[in-house]
KEMARKOL-246343 format. One record per residue (C-alpha): residue number from 1; x, y, z. Coordinates in Angstrom, 1 decimal, decimal comma, always signed. Example, Ala and Ser with C-alpha at 12.3 -4.5 7.8 and 13.67 -1.06 7.14 Angstrom:
num/px/py/pz
1/+12,3/-4,5/+7,8 $
2/+13,7/-1,1/+7,1 $
//
This chain:
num/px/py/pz
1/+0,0/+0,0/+0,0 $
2/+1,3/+3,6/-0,4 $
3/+1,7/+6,0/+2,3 $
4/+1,5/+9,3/+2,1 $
5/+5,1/+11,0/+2,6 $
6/+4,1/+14,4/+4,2 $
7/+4,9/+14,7/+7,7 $
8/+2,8/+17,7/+8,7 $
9/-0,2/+17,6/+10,9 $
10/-3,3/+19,2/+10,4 $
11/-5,7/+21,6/+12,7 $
12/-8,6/+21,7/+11,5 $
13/-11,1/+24,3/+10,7 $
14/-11,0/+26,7/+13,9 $
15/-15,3/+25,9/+14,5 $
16/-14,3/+22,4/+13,7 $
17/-11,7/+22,5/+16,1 $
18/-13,9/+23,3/+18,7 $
19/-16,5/+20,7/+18,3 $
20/-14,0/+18,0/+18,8 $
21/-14,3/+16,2/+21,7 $
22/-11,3/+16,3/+24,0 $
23/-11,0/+12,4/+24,9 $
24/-9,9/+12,1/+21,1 $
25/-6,2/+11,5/+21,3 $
26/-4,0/+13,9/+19,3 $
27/-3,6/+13,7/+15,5 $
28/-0,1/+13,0/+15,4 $
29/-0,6/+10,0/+17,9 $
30/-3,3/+8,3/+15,3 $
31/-3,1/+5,7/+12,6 $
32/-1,7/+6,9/+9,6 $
33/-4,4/+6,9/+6,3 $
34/-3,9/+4,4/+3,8 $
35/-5,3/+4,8/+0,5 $
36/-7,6/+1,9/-1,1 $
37/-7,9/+2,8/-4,4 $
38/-4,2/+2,8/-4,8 $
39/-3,7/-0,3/-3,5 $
40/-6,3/-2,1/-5,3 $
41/-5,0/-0,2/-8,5 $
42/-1,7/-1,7/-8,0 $
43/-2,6/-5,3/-6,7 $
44/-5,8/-5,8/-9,2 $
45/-5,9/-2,8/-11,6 $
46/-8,3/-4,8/-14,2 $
47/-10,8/-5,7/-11,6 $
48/-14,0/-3,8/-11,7 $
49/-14,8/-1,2/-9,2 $
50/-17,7/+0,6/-10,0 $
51/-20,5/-0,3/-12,4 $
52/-23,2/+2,7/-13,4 $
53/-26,4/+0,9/-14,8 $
54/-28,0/+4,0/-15,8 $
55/-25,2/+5,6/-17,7 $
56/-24,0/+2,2/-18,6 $
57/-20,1/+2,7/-17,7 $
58/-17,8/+0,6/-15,4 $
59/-14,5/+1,3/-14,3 $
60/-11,7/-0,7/-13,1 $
61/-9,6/+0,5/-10,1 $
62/-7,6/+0,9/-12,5 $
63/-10,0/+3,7/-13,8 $
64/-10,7/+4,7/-10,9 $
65/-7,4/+6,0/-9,4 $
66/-6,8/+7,6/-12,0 $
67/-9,5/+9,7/-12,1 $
68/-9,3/+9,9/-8,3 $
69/-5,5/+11,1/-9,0 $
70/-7,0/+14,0/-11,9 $
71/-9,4/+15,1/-9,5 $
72/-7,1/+15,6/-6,8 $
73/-4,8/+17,6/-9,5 $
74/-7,9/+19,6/-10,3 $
75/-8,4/+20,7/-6,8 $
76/-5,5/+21,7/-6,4 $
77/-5,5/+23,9/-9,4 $
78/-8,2/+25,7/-8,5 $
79/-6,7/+26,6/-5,4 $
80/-8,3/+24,4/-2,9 $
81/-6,4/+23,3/+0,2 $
82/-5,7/+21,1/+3,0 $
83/-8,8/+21,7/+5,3 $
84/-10,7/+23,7/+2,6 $
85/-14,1/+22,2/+2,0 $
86/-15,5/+21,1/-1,3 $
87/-19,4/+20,1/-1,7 $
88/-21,6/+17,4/-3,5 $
89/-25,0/+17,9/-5,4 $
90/-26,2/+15,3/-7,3 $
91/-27,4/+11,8/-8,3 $
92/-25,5/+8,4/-7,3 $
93/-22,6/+8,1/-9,9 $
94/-18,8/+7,6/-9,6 $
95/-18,3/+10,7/-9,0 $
96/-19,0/+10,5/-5,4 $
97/-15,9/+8,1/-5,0 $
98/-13,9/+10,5/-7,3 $
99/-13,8/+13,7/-4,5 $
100/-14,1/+11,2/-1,7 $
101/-11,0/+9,5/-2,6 $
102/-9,1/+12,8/-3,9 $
103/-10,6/+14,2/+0,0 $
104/-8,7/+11,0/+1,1 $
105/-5,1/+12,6/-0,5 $
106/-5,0/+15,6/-0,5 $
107/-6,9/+16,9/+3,5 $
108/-10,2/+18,1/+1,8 $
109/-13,3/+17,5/+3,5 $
110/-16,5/+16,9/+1,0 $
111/-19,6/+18,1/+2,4 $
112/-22,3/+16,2/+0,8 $
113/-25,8/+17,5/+0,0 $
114/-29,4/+16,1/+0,2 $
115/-30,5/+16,6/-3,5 $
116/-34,1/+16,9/-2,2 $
117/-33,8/+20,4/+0,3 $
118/-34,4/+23,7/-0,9 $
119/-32,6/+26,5/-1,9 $
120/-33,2/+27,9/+1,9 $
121/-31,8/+25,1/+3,4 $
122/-28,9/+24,3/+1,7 $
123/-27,8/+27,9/+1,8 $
124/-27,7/+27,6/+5,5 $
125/-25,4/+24,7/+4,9 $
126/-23,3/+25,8/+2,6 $
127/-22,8/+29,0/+4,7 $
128/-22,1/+27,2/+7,8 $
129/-19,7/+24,7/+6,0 $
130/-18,0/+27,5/+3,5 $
131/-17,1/+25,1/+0,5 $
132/-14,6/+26,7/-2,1 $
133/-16,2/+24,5/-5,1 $
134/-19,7/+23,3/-5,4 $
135/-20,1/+20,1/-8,3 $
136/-23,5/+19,7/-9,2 $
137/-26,1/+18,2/-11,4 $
138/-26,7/+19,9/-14,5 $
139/-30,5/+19,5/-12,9 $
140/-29,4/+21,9/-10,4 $
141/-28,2/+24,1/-12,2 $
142/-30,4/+27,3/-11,4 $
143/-30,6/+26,1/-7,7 $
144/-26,0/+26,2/-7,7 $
145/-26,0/+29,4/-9,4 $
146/-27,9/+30,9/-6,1 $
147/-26,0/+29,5/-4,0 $
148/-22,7/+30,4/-5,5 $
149/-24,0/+33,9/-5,0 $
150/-25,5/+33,4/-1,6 $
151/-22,7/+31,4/-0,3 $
152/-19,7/+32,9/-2,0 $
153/-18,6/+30,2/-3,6 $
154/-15,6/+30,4/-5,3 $
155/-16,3/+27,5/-8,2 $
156/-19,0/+25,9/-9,7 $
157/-18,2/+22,5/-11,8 $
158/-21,4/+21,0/-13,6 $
159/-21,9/+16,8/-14,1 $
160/-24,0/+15,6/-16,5 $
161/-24,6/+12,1/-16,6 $
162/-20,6/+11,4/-17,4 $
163/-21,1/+13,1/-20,7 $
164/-17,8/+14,1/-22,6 $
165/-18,2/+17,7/-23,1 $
166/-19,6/+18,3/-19,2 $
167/-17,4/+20,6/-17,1 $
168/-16,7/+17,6/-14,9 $
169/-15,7/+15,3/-17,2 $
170/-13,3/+17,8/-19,3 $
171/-11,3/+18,4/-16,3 $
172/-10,8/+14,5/-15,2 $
173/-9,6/+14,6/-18,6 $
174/-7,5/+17,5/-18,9 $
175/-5,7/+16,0/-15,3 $
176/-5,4/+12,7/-16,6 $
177/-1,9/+12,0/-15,7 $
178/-0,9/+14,9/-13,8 $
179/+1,2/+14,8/-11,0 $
180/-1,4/+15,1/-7,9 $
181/-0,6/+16,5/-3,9 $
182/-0,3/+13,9/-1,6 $
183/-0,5/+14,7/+2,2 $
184/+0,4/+12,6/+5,5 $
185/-3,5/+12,1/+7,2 $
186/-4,2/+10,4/+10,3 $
187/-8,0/+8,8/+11,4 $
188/-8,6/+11,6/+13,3 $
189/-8,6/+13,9/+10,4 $
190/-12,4/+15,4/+9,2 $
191/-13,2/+13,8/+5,3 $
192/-16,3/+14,3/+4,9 $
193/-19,3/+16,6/+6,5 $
194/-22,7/+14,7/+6,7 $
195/-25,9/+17,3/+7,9 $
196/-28,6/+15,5/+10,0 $
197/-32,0/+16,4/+8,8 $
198/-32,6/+18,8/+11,4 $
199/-36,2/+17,5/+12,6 $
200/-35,6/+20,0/+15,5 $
201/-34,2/+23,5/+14,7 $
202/-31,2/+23,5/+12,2 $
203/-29,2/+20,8/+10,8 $
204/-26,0/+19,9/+12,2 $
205/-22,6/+18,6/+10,2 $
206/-21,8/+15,5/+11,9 $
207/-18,0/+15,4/+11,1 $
208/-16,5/+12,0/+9,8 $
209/-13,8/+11,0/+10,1 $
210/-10,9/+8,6/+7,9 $
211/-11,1/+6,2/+11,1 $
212/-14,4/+6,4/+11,3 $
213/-14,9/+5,3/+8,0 $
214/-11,7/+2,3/+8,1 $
215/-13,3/+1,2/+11,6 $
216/-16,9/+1,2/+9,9 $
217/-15,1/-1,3/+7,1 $
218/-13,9/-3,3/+9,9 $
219/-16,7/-3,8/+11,9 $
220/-19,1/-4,1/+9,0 $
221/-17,3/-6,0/+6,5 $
222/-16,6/-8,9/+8,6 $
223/-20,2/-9,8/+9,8 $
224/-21,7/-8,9/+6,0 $
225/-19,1/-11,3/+4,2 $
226/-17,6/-8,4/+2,5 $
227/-15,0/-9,7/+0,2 $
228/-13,5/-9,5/-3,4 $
229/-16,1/-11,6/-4,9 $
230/-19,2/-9,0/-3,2 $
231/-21,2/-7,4/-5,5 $
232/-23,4/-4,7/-3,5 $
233/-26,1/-3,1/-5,2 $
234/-26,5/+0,6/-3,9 $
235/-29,9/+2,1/-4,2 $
236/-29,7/+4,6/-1,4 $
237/-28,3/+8,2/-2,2 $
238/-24,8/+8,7/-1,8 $
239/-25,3/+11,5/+0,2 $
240/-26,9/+9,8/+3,2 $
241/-24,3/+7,2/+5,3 $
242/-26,6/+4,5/+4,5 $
243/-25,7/+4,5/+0,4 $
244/-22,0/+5,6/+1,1 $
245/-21,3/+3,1/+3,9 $
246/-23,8/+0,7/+4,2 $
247/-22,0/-1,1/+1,5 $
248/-20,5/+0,9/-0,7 $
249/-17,2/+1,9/+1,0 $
250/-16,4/-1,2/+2,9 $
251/-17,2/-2,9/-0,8 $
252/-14,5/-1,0/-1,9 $
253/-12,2/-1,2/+0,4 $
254/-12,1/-5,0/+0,1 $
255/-11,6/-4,9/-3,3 $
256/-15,2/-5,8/-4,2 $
257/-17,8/-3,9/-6,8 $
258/-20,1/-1,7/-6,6 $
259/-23,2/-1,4/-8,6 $
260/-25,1/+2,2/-8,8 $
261/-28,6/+3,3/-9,7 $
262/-29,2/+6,8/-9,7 $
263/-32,1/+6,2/-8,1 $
264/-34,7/+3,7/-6,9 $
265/-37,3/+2,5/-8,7 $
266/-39,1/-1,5/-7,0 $
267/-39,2/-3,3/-10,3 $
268/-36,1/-1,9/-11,6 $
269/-34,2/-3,1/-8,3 $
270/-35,8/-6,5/-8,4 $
271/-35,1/-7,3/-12,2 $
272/-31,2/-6,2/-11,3 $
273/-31,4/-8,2/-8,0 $
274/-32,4/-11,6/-10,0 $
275/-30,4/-10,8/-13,1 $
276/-27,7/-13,1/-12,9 $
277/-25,4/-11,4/-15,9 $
278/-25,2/-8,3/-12,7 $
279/-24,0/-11,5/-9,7 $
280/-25,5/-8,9/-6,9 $
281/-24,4/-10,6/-3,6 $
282/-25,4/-7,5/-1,0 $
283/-28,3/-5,1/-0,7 $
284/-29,2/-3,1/+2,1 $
285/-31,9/-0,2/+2,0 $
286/-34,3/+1,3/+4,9 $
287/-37,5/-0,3/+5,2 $
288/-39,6/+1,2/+2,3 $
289/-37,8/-0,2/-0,7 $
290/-38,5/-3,7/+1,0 $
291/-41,6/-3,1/+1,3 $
292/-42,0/-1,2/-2,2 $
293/-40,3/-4,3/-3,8 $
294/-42,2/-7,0/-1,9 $
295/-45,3/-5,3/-3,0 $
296/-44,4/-5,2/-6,6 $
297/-45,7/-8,0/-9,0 $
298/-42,5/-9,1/-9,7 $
299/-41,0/-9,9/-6,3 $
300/-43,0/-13,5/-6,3 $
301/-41,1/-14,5/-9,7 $
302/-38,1/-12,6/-9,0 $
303/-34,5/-15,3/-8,3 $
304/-33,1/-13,9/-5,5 $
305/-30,9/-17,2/-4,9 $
306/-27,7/-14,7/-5,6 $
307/-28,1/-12,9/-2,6 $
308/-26,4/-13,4/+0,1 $
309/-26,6/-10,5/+2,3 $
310/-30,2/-8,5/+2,5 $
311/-29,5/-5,4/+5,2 $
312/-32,1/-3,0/+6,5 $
313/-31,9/-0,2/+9,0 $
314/-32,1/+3,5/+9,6 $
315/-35,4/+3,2/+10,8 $
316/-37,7/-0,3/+12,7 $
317/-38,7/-2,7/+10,2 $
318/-42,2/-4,2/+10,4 $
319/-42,7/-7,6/+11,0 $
320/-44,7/-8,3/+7,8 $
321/-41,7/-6,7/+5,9 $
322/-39,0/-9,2/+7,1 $
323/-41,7/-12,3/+7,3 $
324/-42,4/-11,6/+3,4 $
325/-39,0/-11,5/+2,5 $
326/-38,2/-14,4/+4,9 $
327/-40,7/-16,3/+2,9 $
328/-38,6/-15,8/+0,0 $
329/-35,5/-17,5/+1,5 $
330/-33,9/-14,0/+2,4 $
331/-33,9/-13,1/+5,9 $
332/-33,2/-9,0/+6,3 $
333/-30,3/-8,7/+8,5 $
334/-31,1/-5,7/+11,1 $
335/-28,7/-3,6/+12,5 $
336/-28,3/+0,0/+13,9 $
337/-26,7/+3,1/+13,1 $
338/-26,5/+6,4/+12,6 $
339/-24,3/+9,1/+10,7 $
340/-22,6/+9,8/+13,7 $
341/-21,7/+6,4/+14,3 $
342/-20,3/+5,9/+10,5 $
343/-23,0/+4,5/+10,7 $
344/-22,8/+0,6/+11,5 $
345/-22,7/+0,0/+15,7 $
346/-25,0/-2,9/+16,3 $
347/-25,9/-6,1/+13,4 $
348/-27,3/-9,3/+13,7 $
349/-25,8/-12,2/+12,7 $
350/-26,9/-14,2/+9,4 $
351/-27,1/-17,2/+11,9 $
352/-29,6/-15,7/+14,2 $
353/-31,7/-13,8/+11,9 $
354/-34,6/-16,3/+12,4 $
355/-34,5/-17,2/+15,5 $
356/-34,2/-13,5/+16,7 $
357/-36,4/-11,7/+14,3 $
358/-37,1/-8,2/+15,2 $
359/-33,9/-7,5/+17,1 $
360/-31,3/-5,7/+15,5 $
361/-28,3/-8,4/+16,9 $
362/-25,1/-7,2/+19,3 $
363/-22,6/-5,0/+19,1 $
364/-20,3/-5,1/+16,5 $
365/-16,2/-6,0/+17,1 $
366/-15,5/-2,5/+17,7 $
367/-18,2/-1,4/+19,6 $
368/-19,7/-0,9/+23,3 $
369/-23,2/+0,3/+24,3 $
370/-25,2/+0,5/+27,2 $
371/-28,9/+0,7/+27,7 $
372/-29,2/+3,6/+29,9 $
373/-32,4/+4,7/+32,0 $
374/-34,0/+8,3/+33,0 $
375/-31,3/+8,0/+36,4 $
376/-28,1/+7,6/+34,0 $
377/-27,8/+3,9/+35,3 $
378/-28,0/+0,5/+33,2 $
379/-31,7/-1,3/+32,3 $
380/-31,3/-5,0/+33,2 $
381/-32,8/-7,2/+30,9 $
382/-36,3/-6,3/+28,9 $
383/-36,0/-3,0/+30,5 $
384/-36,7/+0,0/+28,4 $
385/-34,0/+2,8/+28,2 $
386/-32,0/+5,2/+26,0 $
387/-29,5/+3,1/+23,7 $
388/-25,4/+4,6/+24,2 $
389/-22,9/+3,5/+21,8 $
390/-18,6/+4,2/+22,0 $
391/-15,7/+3,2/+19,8 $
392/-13,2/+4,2/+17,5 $
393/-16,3/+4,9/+15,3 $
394/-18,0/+7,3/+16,4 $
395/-18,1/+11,1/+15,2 $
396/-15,8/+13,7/+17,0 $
397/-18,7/+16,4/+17,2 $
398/-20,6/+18,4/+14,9 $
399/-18,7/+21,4/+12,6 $
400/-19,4/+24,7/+14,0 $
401/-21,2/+23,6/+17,0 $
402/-19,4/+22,7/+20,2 $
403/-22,3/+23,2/+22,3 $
404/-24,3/+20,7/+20,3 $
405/-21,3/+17,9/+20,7 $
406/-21,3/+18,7/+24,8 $
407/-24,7/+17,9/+24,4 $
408/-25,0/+14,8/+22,9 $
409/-22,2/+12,7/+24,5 $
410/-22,2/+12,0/+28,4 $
411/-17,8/+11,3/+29,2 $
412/-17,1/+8,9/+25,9 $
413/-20,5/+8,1/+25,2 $
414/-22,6/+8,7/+22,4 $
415/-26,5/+9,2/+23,4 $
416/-28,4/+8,0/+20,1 $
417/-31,9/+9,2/+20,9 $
418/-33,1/+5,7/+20,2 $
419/-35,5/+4,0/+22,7 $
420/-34,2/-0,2/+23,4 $
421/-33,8/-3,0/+25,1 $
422/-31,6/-6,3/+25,9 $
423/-32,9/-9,4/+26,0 $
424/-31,5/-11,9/+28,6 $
425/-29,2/-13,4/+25,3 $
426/-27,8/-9,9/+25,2 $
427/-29,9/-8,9/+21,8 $
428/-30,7/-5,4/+21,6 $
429/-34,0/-4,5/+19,9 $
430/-34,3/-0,7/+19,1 $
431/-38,1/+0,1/+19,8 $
432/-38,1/+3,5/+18,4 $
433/-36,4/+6,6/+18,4 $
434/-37,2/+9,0/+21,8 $
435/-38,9/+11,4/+20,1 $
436/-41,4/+9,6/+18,1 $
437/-42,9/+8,1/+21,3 $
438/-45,9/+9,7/+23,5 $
439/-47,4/+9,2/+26,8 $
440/-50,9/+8,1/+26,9 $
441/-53,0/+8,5/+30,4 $
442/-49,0/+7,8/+32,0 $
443/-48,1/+5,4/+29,6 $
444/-45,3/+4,9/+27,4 $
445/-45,9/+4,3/+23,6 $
446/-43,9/+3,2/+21,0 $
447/-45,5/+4,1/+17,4 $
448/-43,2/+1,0/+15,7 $
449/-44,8/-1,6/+18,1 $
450/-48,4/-0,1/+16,9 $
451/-47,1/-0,1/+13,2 $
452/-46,2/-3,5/+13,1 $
453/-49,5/-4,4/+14,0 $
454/-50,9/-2,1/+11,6 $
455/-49,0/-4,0/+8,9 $
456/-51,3/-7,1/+9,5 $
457/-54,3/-5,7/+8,6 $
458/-55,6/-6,8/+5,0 $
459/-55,5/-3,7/+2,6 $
460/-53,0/-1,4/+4,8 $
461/-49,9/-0,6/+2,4 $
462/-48,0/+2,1/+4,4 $
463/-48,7/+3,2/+8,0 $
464/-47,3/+5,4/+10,5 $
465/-48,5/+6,2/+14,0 $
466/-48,2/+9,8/+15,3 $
467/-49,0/+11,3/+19,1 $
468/-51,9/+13,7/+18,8 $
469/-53,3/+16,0/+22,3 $
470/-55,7/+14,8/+24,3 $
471/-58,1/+16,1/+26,4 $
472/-58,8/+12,8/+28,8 $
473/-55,2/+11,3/+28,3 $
474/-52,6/+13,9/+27,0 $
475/-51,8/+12,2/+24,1 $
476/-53,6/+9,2/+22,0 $
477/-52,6/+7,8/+18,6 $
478/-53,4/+8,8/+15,2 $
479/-53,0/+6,0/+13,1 $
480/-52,1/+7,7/+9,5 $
481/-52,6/+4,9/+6,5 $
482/-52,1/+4,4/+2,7 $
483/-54,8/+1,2/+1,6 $
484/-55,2/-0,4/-1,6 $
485/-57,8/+0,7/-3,6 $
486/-60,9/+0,0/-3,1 $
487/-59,8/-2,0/+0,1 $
488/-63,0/-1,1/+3,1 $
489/-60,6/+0,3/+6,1 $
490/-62,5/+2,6/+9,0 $
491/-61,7/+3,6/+12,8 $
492/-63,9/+0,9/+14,0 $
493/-62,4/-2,2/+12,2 $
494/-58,6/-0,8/+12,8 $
495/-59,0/-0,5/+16,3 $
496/-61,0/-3,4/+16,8 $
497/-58,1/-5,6/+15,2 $
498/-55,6/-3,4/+17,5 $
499/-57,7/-4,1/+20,7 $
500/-57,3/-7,9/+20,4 $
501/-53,4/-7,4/+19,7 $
502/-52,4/-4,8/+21,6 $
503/-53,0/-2,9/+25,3 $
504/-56,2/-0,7/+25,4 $
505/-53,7/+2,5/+25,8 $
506/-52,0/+1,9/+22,3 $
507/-54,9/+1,2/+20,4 $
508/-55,3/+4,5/+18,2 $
509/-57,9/+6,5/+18,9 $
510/-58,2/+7,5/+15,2 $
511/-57,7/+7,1/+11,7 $
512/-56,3/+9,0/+8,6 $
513/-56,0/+7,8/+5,3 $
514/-53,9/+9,5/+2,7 $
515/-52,4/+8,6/-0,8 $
516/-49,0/+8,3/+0,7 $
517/-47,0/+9,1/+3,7 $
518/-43,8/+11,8/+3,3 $
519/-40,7/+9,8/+3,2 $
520/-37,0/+11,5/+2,7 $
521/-34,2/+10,5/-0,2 $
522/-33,5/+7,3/+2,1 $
523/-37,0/+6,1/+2,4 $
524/-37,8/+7,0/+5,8 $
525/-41,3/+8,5/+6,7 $
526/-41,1/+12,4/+7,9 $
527/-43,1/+11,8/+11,2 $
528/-42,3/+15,9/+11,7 $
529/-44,2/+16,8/+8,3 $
530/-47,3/+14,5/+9,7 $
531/-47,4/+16,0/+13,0 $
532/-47,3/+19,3/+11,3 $
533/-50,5/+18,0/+9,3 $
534/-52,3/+16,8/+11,8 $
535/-50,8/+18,5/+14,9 $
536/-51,3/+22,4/+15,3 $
537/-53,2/+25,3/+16,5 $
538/-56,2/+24,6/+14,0 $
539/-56,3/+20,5/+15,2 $
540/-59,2/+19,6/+16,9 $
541/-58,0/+17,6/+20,6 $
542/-59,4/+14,3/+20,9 $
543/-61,5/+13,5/+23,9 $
//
């Protein structure tokens, strides 16, 4: 493997600087970064790296350190810096891995955006984040041109599609070859910036790090069976952690190939799933595209014999989600995870994934957690409590705001937010996150426990369970549906099938039915945007 031959160290960004958390040990002290491209260029040059099925390309890593190489040359020419920031807006293509690996020799840090926020929000971003060069979609086009104003950007470099003549393309090519910076980085150097969604007030940058992402390869790619022969098919957008490192990166790093769709479309996925000129061997989404999929009229027909590894996380899955899929012959391995923890903390073994169905496994090699209660001490067994997580993985803070870092971690301790418990085997189930739950008449309630339950009912496609005020118990739930067409779903029926399944206090009080629920890029459903529906000044209480 090459090593990088400059022996400087690196402060970083002075608001950066701040956030980091002081248990971190010095950057001169920490593991040196290796570069993956490189050494797969030099070990297995003509083996493929990345496949693009909508732009119908593939390179080798062969390919693909050299236009990692041009693209660091480019930076560079364009004046951008050790510790300068560049940004990413755009579709799932290579040229994610093109400025992540240039980021990962020559000390930029790549701040990567959600496609799907406005020009409002991103401007906060990009103002709190200060990126020198924004690449972008020729799709966002207009949108980069205010932002380069708004932001005072210095450089604006347009993709489209990996055509020829696009601005991103002519400069891989004009640096094809060149002589590119190489710096000395340690694990505890910033490579990327990754902003939450910012449910409550504004989004935060949760800094990663190049340990966090090697210790993410470790602990991930052992479990999932990550090797030279995987072949991971990425639906998820590169932007979020889920599509960059949930398989993408550790795929690469072993040397394995990754398979890209821009985005994600059920019967599209399925027909590359059980196509077996493509070999996929890993998949991992959130649990709407399994569902999406298993609801398409393909999925019955579809060979799925090839896959080996079916992931799902970022959010609980329901019960009729992995049972369907189970049925199939493809369990859907859980786990847990977050951007700050980079992301994977917690997976369940292939061996267990029927006999623990639901649970989202152990911790991972390089991992601790606790399951902590309101009094800061450990839940025993089936106890309810807040889930911590610590290791080498975990994010030193969030850019810009040290007051938001103090605030999440207690000592070395990451607090995820996530409601769970251990079983007496030491399996953690993640319930739901902290927020999402309410109190009914004194009682807790999880919405994911009502959800799976929901699931069962004939004619419910999506469903989502929200805390609405109440005049006789504070809160009750609003049980928000999608149904078939046609299919005969009312309050009466849905809470009499919830009464026979579940306590009185968690039966929902009411029903909504809309044509679908609001997910993000990932898939997740955007419990804020239903509360706003359904929860304000104008919303009647329920009695």
């Amino acid at each position: 493997m090459a090593m990088y031959d400059d022996d400087t160290t690196f402060e970083p960004d002075p608001g950066a600087a701040a956030a980091l958390r002081t248990s971190r040990p010095a950057g001169r002290g920490a593991p040196r970064v290796y570069d993956w491209i490189d050494h797969h260029a030099k070990n297995r040059g003509g083996k493929e790296a990345i496949r693009e099925l909508d732009r119908d390309r593939s390179f080798t890593f062969a390919d693909l350190d050299r236009r990692v190489d041009a693209m660091t040359a480019y930076l560079a020419s364009v004046g951008v810096e050790r510790g300068d920031r560049v940004a990413v807006l755009a579709h799932n293509g290579v040229e994610f891995f093109d400025v992540q690996f240039a980021c990962q020799r020559n000390g930029v840090i790549c701040v990567l955006l959600n496609w799907r926020l406005t020009v409002s929000e991103l401007e906060y971003i990009l103002n709190d984040s200060s990126p020198k060069v924004l690449f972008h979609d020729l799709e966002f086009a207009t949108a980069a041109g205010e932002l380069q104003q708004l932001c005072s950007i210095d450089t604006l470099v347009e993709i489209d599609g990996g055509k020829p003549h696009s601005t991103y393309e002519r400069a891989i090519t004009a640096f094809d070859g060149q002589a590119a910076p190489r710096v000395t980085l340690t694990h505890d150097d910033v490579v990327t910036i990754m902003y939450t969604s910012g449910t409550t007030g504004l989004p935060k940058g949760a800094m990663i790090t190049h340990g966090m992402n090697f210790w993410n390869c470790v602990n991930l790619g052992i479990p999932g069976g990550i090797g030279l022969d995987t072949v991971h098919l990425n639906i998820l957008p590169l932007f979020h952690t889920g599509g960059l490192n949930c398989y993408s990166n550790p795929v690469l790093h072993a040397g394995g190939t990754v398979v890209l769709l821009e985005t994600f479309e059920p019967g599209q996925a399925l027909g590359v799933i059980g196509d077996p000129t493509q070999g996929v061997t890993h998949f991992f989404g959130v649990p709407a595209p399994y569902q999406f999929m298993m609801q398409h009229p393909d999925f019955a027909s579809t060979d799925l014999s090839r896959l080996r590894v079916a992931g799902v996380g970022g959010a609980p899955c329901a019960l009729a989600i992995m049972e369907a899929w189970s049925e199939r012959g493809v369990p859907l391995l859980q786990g847990f995870g977050m951007t700050e923890t980079s992301p994977a903390a917690i997976f369940l073994d292939p061996d267990d994934a029927l006999r623990k169905v639901g649970s989202t496994g152990k911790a991972l090699m390089h991992t601790e957690f606790r399951i902590v209660d309101d009094d800061g001490g450990d839940c025993g067994p089936d106890e309810m409590g807040e889930l911590w997580v610590a290791g080498p993985h975990i994010t030193p803070g969030y850019w810009n705001k040290p007051e938001a870092t103090a605030s999440a971690f207690e000592g070395r301790w990451l607090k995820t937010g996530d409601a769970a418990r251990m079983d007496a085997e030491g399996f953690v189930y993640i319930v739901d996150r902290w927020k999402d739950m309410y109190i009914s008449g004194g009682e807790n309630v999880y919405p994911a426990e009502v959800e799976n339950v929901l699931y069962q009912i004939d004619g419910v496609l999506e469903a989502a369970v929200i805390g609405i005020p109440s005049d006789r118990w504070g809160e009750a739930g609003l049980a928000v549906l999608v149904v078939t067409e046609g299919a005969e779903i009312d309050r009466i029926s849905v809470q009499s099938f919830c009464a026979q399944r579940l306590a009185k206090f968690k039966v929902p009080v009411d029903i909504a039915v809309i044509d679908a629920l609001p997910r993000n890029a990932t898939g997740k459903v955007l419990k804020r945007e239903l509360r706003d529906r359904f929860v304000g000044e104008d919303a009647p209480k329920i009695s």
